[in-house]
C-alpha positions as a printed Julia matrix, in Angstrom:
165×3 Matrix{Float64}:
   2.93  28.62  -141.48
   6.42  28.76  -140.41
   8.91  25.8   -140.96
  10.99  23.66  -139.07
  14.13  24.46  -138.42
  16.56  24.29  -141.53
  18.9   21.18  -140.75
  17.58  17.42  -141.15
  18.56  16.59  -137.5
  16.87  19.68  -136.15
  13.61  18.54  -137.93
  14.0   15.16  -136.14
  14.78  16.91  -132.58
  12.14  19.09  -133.24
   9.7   16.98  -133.78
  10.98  14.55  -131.08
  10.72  17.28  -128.55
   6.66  18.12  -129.81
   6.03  14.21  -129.61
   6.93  13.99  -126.21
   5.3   16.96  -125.02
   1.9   15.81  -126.78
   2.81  12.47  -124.97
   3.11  13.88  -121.95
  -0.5   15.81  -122.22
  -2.05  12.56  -122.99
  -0.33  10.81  -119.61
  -1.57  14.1   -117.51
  -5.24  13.75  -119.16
  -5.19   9.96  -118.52
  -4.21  10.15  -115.04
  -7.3   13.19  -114.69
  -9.61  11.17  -116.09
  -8.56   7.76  -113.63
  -9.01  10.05  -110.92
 -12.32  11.02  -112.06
 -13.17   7.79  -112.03
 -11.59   6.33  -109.52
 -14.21   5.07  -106.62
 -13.98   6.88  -103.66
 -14.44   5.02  -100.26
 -16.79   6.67   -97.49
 -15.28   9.3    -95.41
 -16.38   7.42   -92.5
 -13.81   4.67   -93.41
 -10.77   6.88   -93.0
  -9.36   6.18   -89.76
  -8.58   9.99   -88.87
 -12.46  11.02   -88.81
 -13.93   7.85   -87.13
 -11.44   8.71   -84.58
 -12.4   12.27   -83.95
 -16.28  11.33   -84.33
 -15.69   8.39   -81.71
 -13.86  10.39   -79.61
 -16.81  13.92   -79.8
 -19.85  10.88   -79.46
 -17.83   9.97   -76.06
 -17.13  13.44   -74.45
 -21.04  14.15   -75.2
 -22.15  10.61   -73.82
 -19.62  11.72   -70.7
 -20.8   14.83   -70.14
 -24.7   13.86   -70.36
 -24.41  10.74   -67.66
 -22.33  13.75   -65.5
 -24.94  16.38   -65.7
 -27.74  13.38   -64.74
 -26.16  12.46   -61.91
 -25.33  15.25   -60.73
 -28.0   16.29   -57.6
 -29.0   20.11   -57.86
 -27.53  22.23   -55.03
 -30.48  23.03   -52.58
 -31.41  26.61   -51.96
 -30.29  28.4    -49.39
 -32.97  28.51   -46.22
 -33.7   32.12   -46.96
 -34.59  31.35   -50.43
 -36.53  28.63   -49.35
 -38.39  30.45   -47.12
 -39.19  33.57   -49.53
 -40.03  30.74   -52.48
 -42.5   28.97   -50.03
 -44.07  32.23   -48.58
 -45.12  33.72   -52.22
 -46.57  29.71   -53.47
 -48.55  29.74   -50.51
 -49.79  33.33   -51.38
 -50.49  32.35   -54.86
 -52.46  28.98   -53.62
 -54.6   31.65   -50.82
 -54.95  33.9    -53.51
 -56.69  31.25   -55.82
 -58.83  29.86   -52.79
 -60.5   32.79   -52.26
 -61.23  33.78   -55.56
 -62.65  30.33   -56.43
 -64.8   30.91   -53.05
 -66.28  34.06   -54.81
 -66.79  32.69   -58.03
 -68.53  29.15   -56.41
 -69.16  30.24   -53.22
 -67.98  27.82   -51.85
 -64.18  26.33   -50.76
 -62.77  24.04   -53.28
 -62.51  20.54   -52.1
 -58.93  20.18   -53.56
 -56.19  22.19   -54.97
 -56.92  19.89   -58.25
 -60.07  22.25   -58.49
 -58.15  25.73   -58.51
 -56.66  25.09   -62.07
 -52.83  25.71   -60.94
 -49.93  23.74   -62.86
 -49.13  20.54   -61.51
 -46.33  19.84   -59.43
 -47.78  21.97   -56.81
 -49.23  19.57   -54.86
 -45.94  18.05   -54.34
 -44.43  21.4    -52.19
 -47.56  22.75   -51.03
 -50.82  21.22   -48.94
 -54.34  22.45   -48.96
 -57.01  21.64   -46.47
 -60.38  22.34   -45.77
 -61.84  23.19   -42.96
 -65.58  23.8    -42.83
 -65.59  27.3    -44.44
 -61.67  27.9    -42.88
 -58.71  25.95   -44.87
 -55.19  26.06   -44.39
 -52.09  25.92   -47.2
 -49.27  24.81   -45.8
 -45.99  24.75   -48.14
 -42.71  22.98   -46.98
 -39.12  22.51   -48.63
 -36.34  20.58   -46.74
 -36.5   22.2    -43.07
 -38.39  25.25   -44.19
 -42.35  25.08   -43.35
 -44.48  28.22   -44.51
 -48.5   27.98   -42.89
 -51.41  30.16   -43.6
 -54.51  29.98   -42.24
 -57.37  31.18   -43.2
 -59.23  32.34   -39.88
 -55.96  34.56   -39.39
 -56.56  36.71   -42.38
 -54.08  37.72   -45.21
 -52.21  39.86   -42.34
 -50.65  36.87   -40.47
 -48.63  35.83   -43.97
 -47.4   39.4    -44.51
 -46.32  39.0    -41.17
 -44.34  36.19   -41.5
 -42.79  37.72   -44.7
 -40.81  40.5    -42.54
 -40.12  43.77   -43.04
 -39.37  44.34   -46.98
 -35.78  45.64   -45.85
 -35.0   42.94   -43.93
 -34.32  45.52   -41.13
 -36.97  46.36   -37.91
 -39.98  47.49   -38.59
């Protein structure tokens, strides 16, 4: 083990200087250990995050009351039109094959099994062993009926080009 230096006062320094060192360790462990320990508060108390969390919750509260109000832009008449036309194919298509599988025309489109919400846009009616299924949206009307055959509907469909036939 090696010695402290040779002088009297050197011993003192010496061992002055290691006391306050080992002192020092102790005030660094103390303060370690109080942090430790310390209670935290909840991070929802510090002023900085409630802020930013207040200030997200508003911008999505904004942006949901904006997207509610806001009306959907209608379609265009052509769309409209083209939208109607296939429904009202759909809704023929289903009458006749519930007239091969019964027999017999269904009283209501609540018979044919199609998703609801189609009652709202398109009409069904029964006549004798004729019916008609008319569809409308906005201005738009689309009509097919039955004692015309599948050919008047094409017809009103157009060319597929869009040019002359």
């Amino acid at each position: 083990m090696s010695s402290p230096p040779g002088s009297t006062s050197d011993s003192q320094r010496y061992a002055s200087h290691v006391r306050e060192i080992l002192d020092r360790v102790a005030d660094l462990e103390a303060q370690v250990q109080d942090h430790r320990t310390a209670p935290r508060g909840s991070p929802l108390t510090r002023a900085p995050i409630v802020a930013v969390i207040a200030l997200i919750f508003g911008a999505v509260v904004a942006w949901d009351v904006f997207t509610l109000t806001r009306k959907p832009e209608p379609l265009p008449p052509s769309a409209a039109q083209s939208s109607l036309q296939v429904s009202v194919m759909v809704v023929t298509q289903a009458v006749e094959a519930y007239r091969e599988a019964h027999g017999t025309l269904p009283a209501s489109m609540d018979e044919l099994g199609l998703p609801p919400g189609a009652e709202g846009v398109l009409q069904y009616r029964r006549r004798g062993e004729n019916f008609d299924v008319t569809g409308a949206m906005g201005p738009t009307r689309v009509r097919f009926r039955s004692e015309e055959g599948p050919l008047s509907l094409l017809k009103q469909l157009g060319p597929p080009d869009g040019g002359a036939p």
